[in-house]
PDB file with SEQRES, HELIX, SHEET and CRYST1 records, atoms N, CA, C and O in Angstrom:
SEQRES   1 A   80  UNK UNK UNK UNK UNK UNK UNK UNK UNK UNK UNK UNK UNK          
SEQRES   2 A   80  UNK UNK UNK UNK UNK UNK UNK UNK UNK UNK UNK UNK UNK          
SEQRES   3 A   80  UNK UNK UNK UNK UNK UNK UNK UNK UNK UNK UNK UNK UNK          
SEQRES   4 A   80  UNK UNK UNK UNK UNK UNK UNK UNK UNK UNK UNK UNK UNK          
SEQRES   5 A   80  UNK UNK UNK UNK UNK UNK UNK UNK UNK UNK UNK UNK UNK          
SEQRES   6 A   80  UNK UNK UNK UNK UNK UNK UNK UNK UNK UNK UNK UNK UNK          
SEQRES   7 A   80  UNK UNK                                                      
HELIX    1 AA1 UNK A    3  UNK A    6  1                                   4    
SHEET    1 AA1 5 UNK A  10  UNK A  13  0                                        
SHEET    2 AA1 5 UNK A  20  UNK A  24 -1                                        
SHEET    3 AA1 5 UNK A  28  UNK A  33 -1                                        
SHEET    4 AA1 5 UNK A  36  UNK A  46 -1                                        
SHEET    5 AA1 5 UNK A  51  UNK A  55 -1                                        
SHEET    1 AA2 2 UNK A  63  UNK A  65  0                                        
SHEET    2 AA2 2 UNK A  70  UNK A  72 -1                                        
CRYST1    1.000    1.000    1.000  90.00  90.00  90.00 P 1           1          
ATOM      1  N   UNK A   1      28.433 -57.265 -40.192  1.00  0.00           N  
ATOM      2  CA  UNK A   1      29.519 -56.325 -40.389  1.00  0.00           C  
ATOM      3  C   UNK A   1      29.650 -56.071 -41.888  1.00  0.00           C  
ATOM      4  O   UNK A   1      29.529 -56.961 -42.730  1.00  0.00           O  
ATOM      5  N   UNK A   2      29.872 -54.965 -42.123  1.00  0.00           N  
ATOM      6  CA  UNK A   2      29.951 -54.450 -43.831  1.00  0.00           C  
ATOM      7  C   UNK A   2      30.841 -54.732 -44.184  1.00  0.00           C  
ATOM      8  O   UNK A   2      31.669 -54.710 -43.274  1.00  0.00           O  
ATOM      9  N   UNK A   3      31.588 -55.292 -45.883  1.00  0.00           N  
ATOM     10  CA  UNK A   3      33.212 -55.354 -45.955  1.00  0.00           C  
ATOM     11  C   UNK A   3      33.954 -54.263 -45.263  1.00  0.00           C  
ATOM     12  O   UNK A   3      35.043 -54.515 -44.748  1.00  0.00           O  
ATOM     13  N   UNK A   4      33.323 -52.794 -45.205  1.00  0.00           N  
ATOM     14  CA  UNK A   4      34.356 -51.638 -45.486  1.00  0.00           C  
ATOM     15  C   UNK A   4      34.638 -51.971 -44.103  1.00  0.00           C  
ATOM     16  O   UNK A   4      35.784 -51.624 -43.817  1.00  0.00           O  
ATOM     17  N   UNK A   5      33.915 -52.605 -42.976  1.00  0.00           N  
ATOM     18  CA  UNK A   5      34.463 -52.894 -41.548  1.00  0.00           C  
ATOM     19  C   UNK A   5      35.430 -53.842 -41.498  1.00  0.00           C  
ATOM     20  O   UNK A   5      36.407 -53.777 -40.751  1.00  0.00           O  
ATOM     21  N   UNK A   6      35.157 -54.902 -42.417  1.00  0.00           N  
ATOM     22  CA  UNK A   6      36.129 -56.141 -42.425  1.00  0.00           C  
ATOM     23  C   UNK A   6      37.275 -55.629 -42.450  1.00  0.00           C  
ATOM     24  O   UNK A   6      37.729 -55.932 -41.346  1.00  0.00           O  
ATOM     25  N   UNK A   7      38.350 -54.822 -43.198  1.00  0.00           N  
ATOM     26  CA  UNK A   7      39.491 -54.427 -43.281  1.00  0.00           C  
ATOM     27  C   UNK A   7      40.065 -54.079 -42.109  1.00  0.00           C  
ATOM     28  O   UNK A   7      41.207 -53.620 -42.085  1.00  0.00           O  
ATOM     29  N   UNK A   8      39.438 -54.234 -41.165  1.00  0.00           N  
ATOM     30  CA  UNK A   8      40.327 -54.461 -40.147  1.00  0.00           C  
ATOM     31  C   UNK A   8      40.907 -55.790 -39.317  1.00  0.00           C  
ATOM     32  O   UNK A   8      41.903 -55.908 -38.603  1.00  0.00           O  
ATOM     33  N   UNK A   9      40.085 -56.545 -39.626  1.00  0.00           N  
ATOM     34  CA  UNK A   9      39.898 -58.074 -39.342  1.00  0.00           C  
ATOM     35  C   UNK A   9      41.421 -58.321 -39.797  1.00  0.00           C  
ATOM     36  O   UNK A   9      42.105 -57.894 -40.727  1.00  0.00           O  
ATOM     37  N   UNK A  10      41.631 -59.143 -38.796  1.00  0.00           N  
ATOM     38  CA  UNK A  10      42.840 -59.848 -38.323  1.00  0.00           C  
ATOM     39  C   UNK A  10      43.719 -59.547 -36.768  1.00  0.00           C  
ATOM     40  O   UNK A  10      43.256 -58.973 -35.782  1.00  0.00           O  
ATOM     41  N   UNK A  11      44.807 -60.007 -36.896  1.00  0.00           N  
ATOM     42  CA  UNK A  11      45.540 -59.896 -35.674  1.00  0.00           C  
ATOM     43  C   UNK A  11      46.849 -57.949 -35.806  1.00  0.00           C  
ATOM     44  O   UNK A  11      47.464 -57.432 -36.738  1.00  0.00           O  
ATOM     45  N   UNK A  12      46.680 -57.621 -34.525  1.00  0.00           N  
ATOM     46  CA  UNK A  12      47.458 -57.107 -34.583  1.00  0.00           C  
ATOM     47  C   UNK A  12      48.254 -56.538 -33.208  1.00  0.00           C  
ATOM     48  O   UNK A  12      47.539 -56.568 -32.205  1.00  0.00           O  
ATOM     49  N   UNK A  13      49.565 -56.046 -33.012  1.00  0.00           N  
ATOM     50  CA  UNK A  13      50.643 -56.241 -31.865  1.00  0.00           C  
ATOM     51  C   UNK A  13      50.996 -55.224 -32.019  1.00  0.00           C  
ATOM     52  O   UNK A  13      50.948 -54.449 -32.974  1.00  0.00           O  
ATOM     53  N   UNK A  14      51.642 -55.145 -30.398  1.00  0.00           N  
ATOM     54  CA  UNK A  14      52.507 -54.574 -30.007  1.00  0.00           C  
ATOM     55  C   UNK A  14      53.892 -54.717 -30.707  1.00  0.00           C  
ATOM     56  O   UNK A  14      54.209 -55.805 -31.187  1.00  0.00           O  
ATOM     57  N   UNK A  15      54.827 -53.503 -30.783  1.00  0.00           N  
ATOM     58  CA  UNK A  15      56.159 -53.853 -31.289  1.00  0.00           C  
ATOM     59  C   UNK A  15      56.932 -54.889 -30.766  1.00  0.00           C  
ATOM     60  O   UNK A  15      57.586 -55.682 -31.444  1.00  0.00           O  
ATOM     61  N   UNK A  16      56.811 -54.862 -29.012  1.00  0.00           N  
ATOM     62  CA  UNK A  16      57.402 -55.676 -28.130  1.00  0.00           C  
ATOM     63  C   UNK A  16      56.620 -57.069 -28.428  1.00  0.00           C  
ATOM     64  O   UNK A  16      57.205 -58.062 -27.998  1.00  0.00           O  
ATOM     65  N   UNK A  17      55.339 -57.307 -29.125  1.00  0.00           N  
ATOM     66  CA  UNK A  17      54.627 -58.642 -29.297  1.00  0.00           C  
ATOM     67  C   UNK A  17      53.985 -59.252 -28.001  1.00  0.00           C  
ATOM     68  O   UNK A  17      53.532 -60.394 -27.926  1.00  0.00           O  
ATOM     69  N   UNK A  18      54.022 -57.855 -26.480  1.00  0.00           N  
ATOM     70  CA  UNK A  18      53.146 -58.286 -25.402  1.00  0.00           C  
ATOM     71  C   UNK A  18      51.924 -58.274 -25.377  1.00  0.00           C  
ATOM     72  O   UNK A  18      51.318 -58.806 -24.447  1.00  0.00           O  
ATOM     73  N   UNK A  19      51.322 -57.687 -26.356  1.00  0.00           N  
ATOM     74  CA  UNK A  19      49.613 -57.794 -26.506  1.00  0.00           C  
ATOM     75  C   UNK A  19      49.367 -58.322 -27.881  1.00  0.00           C  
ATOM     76  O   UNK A  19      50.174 -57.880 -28.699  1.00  0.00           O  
ATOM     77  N   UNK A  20      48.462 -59.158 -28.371  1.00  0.00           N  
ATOM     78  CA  UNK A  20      48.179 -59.499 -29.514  1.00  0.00           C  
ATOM     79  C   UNK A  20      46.694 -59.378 -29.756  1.00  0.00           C  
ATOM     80  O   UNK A  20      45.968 -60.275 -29.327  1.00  0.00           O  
ATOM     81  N   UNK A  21      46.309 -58.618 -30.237  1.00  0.00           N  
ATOM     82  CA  UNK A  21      44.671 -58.129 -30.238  1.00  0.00           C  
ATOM     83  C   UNK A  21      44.361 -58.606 -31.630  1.00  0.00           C  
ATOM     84  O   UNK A  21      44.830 -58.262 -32.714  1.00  0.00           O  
ATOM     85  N   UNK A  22      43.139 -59.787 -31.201  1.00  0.00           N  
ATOM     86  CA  UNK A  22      42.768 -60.003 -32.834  1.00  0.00           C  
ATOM     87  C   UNK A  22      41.333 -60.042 -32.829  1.00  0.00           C  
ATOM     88  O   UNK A  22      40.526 -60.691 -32.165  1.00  0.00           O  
ATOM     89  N   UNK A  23      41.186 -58.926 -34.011  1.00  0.00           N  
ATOM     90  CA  UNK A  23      39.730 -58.329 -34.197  1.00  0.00           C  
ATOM     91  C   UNK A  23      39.200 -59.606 -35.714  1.00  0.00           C  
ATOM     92  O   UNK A  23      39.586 -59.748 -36.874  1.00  0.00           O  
ATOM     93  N   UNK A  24      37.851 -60.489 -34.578  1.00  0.00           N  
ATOM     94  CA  UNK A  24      37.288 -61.092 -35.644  1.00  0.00           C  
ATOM     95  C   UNK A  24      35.862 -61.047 -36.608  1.00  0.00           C  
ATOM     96  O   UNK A  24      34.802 -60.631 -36.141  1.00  0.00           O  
ATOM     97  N   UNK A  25      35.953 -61.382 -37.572  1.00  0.00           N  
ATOM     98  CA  UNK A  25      34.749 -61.365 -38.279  1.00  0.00           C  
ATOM     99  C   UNK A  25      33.974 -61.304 -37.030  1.00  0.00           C  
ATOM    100  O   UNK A  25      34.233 -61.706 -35.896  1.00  0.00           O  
ATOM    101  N   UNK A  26      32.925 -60.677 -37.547  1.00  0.00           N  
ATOM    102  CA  UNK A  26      30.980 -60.664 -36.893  1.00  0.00           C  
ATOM    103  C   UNK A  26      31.521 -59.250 -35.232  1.00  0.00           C  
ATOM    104  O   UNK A  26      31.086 -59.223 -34.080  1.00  0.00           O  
ATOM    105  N   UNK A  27      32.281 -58.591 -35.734  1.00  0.00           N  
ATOM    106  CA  UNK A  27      32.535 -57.878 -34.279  1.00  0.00           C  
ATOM    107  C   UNK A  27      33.089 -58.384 -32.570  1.00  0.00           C  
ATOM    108  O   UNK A  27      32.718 -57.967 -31.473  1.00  0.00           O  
ATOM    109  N   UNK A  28      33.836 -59.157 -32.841  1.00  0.00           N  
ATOM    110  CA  UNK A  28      34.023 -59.753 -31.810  1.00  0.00           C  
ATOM    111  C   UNK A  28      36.014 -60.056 -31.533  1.00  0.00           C  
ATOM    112  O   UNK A  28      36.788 -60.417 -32.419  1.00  0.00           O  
ATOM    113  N   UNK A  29      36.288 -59.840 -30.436  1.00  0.00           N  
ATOM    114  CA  UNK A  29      37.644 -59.631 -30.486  1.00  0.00           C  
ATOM    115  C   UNK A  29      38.137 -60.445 -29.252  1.00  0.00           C  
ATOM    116  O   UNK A  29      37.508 -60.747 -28.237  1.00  0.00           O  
ATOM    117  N   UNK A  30      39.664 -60.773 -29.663  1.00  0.00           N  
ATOM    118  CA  UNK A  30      39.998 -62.089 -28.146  1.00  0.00           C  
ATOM    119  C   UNK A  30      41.460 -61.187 -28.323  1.00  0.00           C  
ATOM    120  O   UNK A  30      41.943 -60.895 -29.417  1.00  0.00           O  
ATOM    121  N   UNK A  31      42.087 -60.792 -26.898  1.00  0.00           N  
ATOM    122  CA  UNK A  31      43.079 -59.845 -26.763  1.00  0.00           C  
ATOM    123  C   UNK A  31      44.345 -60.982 -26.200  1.00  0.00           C  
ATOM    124  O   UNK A  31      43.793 -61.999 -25.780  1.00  0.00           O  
ATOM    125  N   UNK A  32      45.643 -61.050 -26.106  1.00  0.00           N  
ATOM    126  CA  UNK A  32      46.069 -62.140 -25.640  1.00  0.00           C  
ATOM    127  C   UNK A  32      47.434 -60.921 -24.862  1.00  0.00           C  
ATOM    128  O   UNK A  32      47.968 -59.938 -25.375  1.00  0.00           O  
ATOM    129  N   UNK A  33      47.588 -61.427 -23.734  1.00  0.00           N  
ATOM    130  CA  UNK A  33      48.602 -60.226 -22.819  1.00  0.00           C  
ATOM    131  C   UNK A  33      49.820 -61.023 -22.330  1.00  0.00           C  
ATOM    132  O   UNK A  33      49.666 -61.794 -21.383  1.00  0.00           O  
ATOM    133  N   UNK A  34      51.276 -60.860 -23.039  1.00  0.00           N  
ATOM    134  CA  UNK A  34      51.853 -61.849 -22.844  1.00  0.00           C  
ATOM    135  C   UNK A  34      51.770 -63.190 -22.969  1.00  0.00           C  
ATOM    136  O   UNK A  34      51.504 -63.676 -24.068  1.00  0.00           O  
ATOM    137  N   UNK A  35      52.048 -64.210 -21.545  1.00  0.00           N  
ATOM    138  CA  UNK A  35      51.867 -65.425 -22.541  1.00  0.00           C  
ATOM    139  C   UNK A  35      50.229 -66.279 -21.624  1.00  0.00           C  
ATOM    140  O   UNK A  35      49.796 -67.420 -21.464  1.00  0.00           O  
ATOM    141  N   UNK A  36      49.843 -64.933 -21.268  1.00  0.00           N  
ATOM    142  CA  UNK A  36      47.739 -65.597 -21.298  1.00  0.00           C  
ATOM    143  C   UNK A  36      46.986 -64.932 -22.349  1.00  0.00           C  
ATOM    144  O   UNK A  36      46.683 -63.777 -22.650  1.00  0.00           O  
ATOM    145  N   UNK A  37      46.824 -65.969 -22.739  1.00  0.00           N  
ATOM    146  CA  UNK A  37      45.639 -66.532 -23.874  1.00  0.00           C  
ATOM    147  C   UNK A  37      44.392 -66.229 -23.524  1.00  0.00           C  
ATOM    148  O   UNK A  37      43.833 -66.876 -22.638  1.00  0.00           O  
ATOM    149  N   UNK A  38      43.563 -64.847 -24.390  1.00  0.00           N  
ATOM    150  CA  UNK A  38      41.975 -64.665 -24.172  1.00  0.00           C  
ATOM    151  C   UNK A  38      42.010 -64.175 -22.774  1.00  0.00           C  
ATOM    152  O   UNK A  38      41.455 -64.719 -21.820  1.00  0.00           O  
ATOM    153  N   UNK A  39      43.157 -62.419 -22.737  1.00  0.00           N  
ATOM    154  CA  UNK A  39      43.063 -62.148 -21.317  1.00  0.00           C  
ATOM    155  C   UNK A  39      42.006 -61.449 -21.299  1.00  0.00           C  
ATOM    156  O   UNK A  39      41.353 -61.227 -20.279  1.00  0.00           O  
ATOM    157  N   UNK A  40      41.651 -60.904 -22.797  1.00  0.00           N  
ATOM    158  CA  UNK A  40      40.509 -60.342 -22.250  1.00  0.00           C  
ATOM    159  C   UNK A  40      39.789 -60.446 -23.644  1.00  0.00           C  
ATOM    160  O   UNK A  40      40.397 -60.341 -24.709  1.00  0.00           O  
ATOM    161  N   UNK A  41      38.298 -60.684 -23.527  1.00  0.00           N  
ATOM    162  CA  UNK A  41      37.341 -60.866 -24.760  1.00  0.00           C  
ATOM    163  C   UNK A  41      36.335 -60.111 -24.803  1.00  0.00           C  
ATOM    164  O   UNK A  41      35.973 -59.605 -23.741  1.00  0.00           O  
ATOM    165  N   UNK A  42      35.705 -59.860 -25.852  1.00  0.00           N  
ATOM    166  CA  UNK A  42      34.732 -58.956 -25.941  1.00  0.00           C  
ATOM    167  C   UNK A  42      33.994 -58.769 -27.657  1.00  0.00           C  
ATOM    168  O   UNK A  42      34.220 -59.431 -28.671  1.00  0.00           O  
ATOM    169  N   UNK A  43      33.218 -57.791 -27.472  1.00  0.00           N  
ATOM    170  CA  UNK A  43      32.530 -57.233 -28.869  1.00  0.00           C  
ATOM    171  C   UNK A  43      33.428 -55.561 -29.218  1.00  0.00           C  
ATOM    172  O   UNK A  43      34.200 -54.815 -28.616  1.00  0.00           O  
ATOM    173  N   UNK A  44      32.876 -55.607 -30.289  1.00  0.00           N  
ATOM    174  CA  UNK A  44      33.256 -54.251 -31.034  1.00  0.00           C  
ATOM    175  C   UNK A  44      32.385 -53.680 -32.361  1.00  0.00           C  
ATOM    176  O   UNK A  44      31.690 -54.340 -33.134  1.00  0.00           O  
ATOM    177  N   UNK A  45      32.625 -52.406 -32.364  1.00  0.00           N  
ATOM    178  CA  UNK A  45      32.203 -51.664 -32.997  1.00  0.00           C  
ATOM    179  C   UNK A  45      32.782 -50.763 -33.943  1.00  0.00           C  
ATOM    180  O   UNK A  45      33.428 -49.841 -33.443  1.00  0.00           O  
ATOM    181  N   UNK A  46      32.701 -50.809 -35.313  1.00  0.00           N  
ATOM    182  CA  UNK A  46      33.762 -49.809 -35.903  1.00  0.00           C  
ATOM    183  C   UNK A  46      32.369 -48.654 -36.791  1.00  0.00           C  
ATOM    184  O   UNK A  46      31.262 -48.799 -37.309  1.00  0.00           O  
ATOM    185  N   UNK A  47      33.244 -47.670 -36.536  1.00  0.00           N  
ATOM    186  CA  UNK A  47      32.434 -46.220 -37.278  1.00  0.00           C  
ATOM    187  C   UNK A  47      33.471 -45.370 -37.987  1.00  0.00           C  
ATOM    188  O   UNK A  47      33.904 -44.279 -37.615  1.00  0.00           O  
ATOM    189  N   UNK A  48      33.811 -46.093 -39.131  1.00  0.00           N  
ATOM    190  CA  UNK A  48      34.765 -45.478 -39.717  1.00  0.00           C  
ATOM    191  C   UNK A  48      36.241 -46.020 -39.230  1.00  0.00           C  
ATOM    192  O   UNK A  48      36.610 -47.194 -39.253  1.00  0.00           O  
ATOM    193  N   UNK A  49      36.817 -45.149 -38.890  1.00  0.00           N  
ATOM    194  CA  UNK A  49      38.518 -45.733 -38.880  1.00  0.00           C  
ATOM    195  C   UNK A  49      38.330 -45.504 -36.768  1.00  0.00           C  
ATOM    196  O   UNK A  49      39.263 -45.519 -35.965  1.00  0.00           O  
ATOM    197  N   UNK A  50      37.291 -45.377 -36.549  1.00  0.00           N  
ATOM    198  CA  UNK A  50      36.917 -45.610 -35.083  1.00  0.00           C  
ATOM    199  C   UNK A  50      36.485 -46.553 -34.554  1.00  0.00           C  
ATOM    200  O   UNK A  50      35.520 -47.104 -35.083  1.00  0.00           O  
ATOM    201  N   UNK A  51      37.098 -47.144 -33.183  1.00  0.00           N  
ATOM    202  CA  UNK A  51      36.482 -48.444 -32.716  1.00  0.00           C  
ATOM    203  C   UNK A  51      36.379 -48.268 -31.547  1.00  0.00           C  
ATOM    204  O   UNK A  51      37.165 -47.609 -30.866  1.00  0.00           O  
ATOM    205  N   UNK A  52      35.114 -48.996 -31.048  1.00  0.00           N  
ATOM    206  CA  UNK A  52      34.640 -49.243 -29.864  1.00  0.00           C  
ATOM    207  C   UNK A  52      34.372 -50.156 -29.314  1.00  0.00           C  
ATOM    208  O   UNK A  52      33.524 -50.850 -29.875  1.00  0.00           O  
ATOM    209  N   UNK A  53      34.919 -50.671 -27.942  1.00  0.00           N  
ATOM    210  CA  UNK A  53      35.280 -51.539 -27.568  1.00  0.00           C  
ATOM    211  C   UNK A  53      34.101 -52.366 -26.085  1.00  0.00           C  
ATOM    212  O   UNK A  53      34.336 -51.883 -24.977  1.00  0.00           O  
ATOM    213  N   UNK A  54      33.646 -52.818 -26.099  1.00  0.00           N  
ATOM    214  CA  UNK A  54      33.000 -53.623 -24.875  1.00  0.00           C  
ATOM    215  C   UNK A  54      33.420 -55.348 -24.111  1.00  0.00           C  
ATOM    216  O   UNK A  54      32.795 -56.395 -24.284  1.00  0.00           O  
ATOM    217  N   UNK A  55      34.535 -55.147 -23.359  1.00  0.00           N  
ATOM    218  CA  UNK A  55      34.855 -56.436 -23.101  1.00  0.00           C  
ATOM    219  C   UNK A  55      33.509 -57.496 -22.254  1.00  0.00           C  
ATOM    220  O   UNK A  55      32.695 -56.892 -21.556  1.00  0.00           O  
ATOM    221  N   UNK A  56      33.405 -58.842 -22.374  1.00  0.00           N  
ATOM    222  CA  UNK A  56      32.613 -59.274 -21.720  1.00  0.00           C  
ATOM    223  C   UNK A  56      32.238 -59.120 -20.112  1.00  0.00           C  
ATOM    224  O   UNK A  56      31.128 -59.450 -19.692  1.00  0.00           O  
ATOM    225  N   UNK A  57      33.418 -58.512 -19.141  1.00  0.00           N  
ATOM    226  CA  UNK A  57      32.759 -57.833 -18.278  1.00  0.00           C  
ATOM    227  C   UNK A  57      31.797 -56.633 -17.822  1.00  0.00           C  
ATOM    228  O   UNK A  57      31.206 -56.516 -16.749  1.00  0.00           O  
ATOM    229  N   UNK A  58      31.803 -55.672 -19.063  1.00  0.00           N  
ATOM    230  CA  UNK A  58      31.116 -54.404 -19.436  1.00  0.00           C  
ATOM    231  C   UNK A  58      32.187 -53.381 -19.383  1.00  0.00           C  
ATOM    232  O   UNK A  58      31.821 -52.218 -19.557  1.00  0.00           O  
ATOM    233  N   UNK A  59      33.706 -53.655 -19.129  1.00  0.00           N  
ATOM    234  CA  UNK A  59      34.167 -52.519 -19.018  1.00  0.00           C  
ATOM    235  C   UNK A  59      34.716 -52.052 -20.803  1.00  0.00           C  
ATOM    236  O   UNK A  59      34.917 -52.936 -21.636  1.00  0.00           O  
ATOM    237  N   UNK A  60      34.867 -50.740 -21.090  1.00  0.00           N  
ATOM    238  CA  UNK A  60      34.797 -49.978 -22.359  1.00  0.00           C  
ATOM    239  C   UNK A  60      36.026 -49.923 -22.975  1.00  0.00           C  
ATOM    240  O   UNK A  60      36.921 -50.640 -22.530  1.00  0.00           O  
ATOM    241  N   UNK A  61      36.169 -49.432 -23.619  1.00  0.00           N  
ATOM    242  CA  UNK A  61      37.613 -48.821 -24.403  1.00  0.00           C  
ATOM    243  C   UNK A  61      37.276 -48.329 -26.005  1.00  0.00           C  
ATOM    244  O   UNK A  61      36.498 -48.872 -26.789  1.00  0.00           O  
ATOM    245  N   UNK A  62      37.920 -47.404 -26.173  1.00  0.00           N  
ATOM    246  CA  UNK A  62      38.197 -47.236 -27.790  1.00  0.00           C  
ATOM    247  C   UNK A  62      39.480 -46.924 -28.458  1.00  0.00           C  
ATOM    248  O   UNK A  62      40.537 -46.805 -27.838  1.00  0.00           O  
ATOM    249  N   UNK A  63      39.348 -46.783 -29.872  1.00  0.00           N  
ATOM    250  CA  UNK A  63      40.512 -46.610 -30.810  1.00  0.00           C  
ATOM    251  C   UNK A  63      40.550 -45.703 -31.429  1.00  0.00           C  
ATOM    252  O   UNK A  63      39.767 -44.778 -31.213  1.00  0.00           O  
ATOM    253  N   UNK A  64      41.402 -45.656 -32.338  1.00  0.00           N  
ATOM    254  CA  UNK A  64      41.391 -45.401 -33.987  1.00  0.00           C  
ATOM    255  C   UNK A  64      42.696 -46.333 -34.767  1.00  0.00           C  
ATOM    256  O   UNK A  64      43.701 -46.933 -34.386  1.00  0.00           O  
ATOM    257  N   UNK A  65      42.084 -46.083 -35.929  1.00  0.00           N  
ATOM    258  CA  UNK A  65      43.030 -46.301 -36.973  1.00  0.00           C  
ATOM    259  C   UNK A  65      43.228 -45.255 -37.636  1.00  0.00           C  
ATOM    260  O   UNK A  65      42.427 -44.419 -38.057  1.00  0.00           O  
ATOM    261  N   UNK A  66      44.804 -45.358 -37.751  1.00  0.00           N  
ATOM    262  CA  UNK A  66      45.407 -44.297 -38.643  1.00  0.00           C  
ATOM    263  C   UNK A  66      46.908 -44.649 -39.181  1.00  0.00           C  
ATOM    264  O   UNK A  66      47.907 -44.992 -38.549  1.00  0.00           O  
ATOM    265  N   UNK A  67      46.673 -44.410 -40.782  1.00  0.00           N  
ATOM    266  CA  UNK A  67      47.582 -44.923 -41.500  1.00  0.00           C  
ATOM    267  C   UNK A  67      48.621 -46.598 -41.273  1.00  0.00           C  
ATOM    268  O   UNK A  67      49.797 -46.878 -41.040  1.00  0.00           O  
ATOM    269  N   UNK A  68      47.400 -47.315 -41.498  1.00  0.00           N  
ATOM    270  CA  UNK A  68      47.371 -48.723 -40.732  1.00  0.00           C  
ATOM    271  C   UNK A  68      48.273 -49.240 -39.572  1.00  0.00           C  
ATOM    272  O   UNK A  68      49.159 -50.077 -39.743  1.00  0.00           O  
ATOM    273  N   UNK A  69      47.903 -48.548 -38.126  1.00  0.00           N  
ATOM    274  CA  UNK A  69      48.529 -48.619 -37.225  1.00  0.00           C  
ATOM    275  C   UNK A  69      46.582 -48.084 -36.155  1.00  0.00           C  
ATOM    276  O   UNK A  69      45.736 -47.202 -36.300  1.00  0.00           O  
ATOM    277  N   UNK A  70      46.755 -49.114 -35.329  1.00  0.00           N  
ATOM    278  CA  UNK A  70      45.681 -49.170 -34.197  1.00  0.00           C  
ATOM    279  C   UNK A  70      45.936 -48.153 -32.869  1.00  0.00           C  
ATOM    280  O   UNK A  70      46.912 -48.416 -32.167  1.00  0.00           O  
ATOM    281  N   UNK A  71      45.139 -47.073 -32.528  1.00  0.00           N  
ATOM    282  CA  UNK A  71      46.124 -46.795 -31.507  1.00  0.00           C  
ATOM    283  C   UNK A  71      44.895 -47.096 -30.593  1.00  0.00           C  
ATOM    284  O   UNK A  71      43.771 -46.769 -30.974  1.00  0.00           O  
ATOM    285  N   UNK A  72      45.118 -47.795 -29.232  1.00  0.00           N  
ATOM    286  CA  UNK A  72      44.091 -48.124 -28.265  1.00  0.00           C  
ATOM    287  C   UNK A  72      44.553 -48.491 -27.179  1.00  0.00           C  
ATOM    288  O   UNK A  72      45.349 -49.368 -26.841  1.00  0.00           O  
ATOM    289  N   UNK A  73      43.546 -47.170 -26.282  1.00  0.00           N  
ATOM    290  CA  UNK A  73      44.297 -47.055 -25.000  1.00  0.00           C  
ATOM    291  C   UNK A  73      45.691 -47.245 -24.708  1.00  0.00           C  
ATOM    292  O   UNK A  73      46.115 -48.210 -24.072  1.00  0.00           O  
ATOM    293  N   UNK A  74      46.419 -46.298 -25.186  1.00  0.00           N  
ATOM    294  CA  UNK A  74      47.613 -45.945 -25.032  1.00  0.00           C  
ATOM    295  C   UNK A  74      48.579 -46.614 -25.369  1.00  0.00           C  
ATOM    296  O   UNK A  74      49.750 -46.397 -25.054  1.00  0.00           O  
ATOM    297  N   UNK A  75      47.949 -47.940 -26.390  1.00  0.00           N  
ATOM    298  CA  UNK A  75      48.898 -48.697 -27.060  1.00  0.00           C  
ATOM    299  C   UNK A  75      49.152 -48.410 -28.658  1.00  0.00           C  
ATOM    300  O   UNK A  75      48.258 -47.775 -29.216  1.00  0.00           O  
ATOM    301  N   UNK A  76      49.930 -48.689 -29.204  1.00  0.00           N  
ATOM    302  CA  UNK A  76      50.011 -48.755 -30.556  1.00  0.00           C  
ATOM    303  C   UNK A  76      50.031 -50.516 -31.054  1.00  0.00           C  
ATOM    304  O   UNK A  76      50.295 -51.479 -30.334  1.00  0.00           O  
ATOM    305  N   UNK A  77      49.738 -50.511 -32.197  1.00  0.00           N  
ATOM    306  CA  UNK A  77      49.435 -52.171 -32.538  1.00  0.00           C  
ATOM    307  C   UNK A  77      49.513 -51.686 -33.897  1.00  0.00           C  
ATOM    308  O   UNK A  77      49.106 -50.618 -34.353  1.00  0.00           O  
ATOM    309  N   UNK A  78      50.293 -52.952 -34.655  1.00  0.00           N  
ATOM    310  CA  UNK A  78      50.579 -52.630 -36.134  1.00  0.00           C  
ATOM    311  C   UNK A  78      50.070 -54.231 -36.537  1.00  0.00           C  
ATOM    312  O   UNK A  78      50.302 -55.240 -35.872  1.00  0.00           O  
ATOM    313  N   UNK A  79      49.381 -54.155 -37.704  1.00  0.00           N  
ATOM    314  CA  UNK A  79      48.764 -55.725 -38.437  1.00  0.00           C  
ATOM    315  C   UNK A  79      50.053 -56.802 -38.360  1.00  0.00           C  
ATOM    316  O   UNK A  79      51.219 -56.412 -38.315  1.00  0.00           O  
ATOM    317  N   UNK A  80      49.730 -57.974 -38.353  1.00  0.00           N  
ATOM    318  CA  UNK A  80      50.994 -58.715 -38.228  1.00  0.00           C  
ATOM    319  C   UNK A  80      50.383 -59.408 -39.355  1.00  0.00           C  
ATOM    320  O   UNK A  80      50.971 -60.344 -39.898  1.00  0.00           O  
TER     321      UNK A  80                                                      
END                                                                             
């Protein structure tokens, strides 16, 4: 992963704090949904302020970032 990808690395939530999505070094992300832990895991991909998502079952998802706020699949998530 390039630094300019790293800047996204870390954790980030919901306002309500029911999803906690934390995007880690080497492309790889552990999502936490309420109070289960690693509801869902996977790889990722960033292309710019765009991300793409592959959980370990194969199912997909993507993002963006904009003006440091995540929006993915119909959530919003701000860095904590």
């Amino acid at each position: 992963m390039s630094e300019d990808q790293d800047r996204y690395v870390g954790m980030w939530v919901t306002k309500d704090g029911y999803v906690r999505h934390e995007l880690l070094p080497g492309g790889r992300y552990d999502e936490a949904r309420g109070k289960r832990k690693s509801a869902y895991r996977g790889s990722y991909r960033l292309t710019g302020d765009h991300i793409d998502y592959v959980d370990d079952t194969g199912f997909s998802a993507d993002g963006e970032f904009r003006d440091q706020i995540l929006y993915h699949a119909g959530m919003v998530l701000c860095r904590e």
